[in-house]
C-alpha positions in Angstrom: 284.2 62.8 139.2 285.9 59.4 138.5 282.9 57.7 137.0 281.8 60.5 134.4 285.4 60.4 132.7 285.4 56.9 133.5 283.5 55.8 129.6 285.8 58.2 127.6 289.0 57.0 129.4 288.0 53.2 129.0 287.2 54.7 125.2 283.6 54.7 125.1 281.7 57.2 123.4 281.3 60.9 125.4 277.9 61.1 123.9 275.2 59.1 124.0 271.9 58.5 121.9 270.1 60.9 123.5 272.9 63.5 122.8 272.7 63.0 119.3 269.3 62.8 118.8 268.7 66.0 120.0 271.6 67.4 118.5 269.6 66.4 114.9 266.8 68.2 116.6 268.4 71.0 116.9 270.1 71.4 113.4 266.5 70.5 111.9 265.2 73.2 113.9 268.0 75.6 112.5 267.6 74.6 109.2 263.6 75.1 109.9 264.6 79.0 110.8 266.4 79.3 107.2 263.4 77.9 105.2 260.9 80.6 107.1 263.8 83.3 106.3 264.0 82.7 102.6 261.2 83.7 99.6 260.3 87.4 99.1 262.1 87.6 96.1 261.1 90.6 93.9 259.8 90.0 90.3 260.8 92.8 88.4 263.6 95.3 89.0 261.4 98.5 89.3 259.0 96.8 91.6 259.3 96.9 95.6 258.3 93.9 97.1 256.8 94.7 101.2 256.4 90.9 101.7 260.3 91.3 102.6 259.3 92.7 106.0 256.5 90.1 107.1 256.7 89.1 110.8 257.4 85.4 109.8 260.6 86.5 108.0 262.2 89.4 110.7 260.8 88.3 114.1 259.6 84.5 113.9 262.6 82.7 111.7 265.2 84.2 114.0 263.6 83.2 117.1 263.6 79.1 115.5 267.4 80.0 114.2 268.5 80.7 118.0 266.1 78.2 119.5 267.6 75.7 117.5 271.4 76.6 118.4 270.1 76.2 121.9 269.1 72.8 121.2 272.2 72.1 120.1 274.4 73.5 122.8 272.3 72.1 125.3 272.5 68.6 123.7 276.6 69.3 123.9 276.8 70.4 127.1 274.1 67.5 128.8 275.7 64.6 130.2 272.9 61.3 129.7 273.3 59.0 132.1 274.0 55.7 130.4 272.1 52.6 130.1 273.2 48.9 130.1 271.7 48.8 126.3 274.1 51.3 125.1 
């Protein structure tokens, strides 16, 4: 237990490279889930537009939105081990 605390007591960083990489990842995967969510605007008032409902916008962007918060709380909660380059 001594060694994991050991780089944050000694005031080293408590992520690593790795950790942040995937934590950009992540957030580019989550922002990838908004861009699939958005369009499907209507064009007049008195016009319904169906393209609202398309599976990309209720069953596909969600699924990249929560896959993407996964990445990121995995990339939190993973402890990298360390190399002497770092």
């Amino acid at each position: 237990m001594e060694n994991k605390n050991k780089s944050v007591e000694e005031g080293g960083m408590p992520f690593t490279v790795k950790n942040y990489v995937m934590m950009l990842v992540g957030v580019l995967v989550i922002v990838l889930g908004f861009i699939l969510m958005s369009g499907g605007g209507e064009h007049t008032v008195t016009e319904f537009d169906e393209t609202i409902f398309s599976f990309r916008r209720i069953t596909l962007a969600p699924i990249v939105v929560v896959a993407g918060f996964v990445i990121v709380g995995v990339s939190i909660m993973k402890r990298f081990k360390r190399s002497d380059k770092e």
